[in-house]
N, C-alpha and C positions, 0 to 999 in steps of 0.2 A: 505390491500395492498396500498391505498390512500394514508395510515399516512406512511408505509416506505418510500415512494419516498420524501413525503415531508421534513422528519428527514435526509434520507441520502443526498437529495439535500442541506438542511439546513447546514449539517455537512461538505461537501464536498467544499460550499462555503465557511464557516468557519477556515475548514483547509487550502485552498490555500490561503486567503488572510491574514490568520496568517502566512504561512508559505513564500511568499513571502515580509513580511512585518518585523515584529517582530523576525523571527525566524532567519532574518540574523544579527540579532545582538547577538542573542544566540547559539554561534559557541562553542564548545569544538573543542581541536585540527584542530582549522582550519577548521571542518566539522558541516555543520548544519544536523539537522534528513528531513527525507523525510517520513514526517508525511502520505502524501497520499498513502503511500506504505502500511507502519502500518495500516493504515483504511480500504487499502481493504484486507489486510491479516487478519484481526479482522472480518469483515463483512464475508468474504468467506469460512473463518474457523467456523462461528459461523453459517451460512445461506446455504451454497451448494454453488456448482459451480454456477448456472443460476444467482444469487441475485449477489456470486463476479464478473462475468463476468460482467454484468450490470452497476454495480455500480464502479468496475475496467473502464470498458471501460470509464465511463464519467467524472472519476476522474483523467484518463489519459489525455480527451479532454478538462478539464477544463486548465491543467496542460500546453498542446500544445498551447492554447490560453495565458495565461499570459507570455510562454516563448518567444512565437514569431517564434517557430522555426515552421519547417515541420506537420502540420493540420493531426494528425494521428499516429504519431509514439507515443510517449506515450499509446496514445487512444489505440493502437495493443498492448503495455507492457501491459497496466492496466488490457485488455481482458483477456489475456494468463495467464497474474497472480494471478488474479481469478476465473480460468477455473481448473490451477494447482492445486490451494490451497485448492477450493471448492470440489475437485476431492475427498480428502483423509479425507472430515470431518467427514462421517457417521462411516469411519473407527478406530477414537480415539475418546478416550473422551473426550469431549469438555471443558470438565471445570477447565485443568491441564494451569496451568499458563506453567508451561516447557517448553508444547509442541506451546504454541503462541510463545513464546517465540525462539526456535529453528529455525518453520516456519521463524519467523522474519528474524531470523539470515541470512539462508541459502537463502529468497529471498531478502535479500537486496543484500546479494553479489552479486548470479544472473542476479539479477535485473541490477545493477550497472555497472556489466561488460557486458552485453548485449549494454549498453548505452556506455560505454566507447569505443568496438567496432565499432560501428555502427558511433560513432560521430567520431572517429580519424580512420578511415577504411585505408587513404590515408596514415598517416603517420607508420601506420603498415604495408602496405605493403614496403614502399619505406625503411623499417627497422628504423623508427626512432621513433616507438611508445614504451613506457614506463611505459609497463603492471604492472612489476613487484615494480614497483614508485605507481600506480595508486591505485594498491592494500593495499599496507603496508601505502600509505599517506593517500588515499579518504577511498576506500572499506573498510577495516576490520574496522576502526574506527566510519565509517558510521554504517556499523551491527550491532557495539557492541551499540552505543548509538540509534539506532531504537529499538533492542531489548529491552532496558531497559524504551525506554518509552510505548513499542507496553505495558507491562502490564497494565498502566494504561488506554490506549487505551480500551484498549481489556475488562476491567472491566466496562467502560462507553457503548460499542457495546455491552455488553453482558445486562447490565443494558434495553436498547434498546431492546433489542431482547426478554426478561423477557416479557415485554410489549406488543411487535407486536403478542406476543404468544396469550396473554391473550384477547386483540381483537377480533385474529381469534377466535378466543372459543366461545367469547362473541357473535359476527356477525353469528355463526354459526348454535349457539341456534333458533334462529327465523326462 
């Protein structure tokens, strides 16, 4: 248990200060990926709810500290997201690229539009919010390029996870 906290802490620092850093200069369409999303949908699909929610919730609070904004909202997405996603792993099989793959899809959008309500709330109501701009410019193209990296993600998590298995095994012998 020691060595997961410390790899996914390692990996979680690693991803937001790549992803605030590096990753804004590698835009397709105008959209960077939101690698931390991929991470915990890799981690929660490959580990259960309790390890994504975990690792969700602090990769959402590492998230609220470098943006500046509200102490917790991420932290509350990254929970729920790997609560969601951890929910359905015992039910597929884990090892179908597809199906990381979908996940990705389906919570980046989610994801995305939760965040896009929640931060323009005022101008949706007063009717000048621009869901359907939001969608076709940010969303779908954020999904599609999440999804396509969540595999290689998802094969380095899985790599990981190979490991923390073999540990337990080993710590359990004695």
């Amino acid at each position: 248990m020691r060595h997961k906290v410390i790899v996914y802490t390692i990996c979680i620092f690693f991803i937001i200060t790549l992803q605030s850093t590096v990753l804004d200069y590698i835009r397709v369409l105008n959209v960077k990926p939101n690698l931390l999303l991929v991470f915990v949908v890799a981690v929660a699909f490959l580990q259960g709810n309790v390890e994504g929610a975990v690792v969700g919730f602090f990769a959402g609070l590492s998230q609220d500290i470098v943006s500046g904004k509200l102490i917790g909202f991420y932290a509350l997405l990254g929970l729920y997201l790997g609560l969601a996603v951890g929910s359905v792993n015992k039910r597929l099989y884990r090892d179908n690229l597809l199906i990381i793959v979908f996940f990705t899809f389906v919570s980046t959008i989610l994801y995305e539009a939760v965040v896009y309500f929640l931060n323009s709330f005022n101008s949706i109501i007063n009717g000048q919010g621009y869901f359907l701009y939001a969608v076709r410019g940010v969303i779908l193209p954020e999904a599609v390029y999440n999804s396509v990296i969540s595999v290689f993600i998802f094969i380095i998590v899985r790599k990981f996870s190979i490991k923390f298995e073999k540990l337990d095994k080993a710590s359990r012998k004695y």
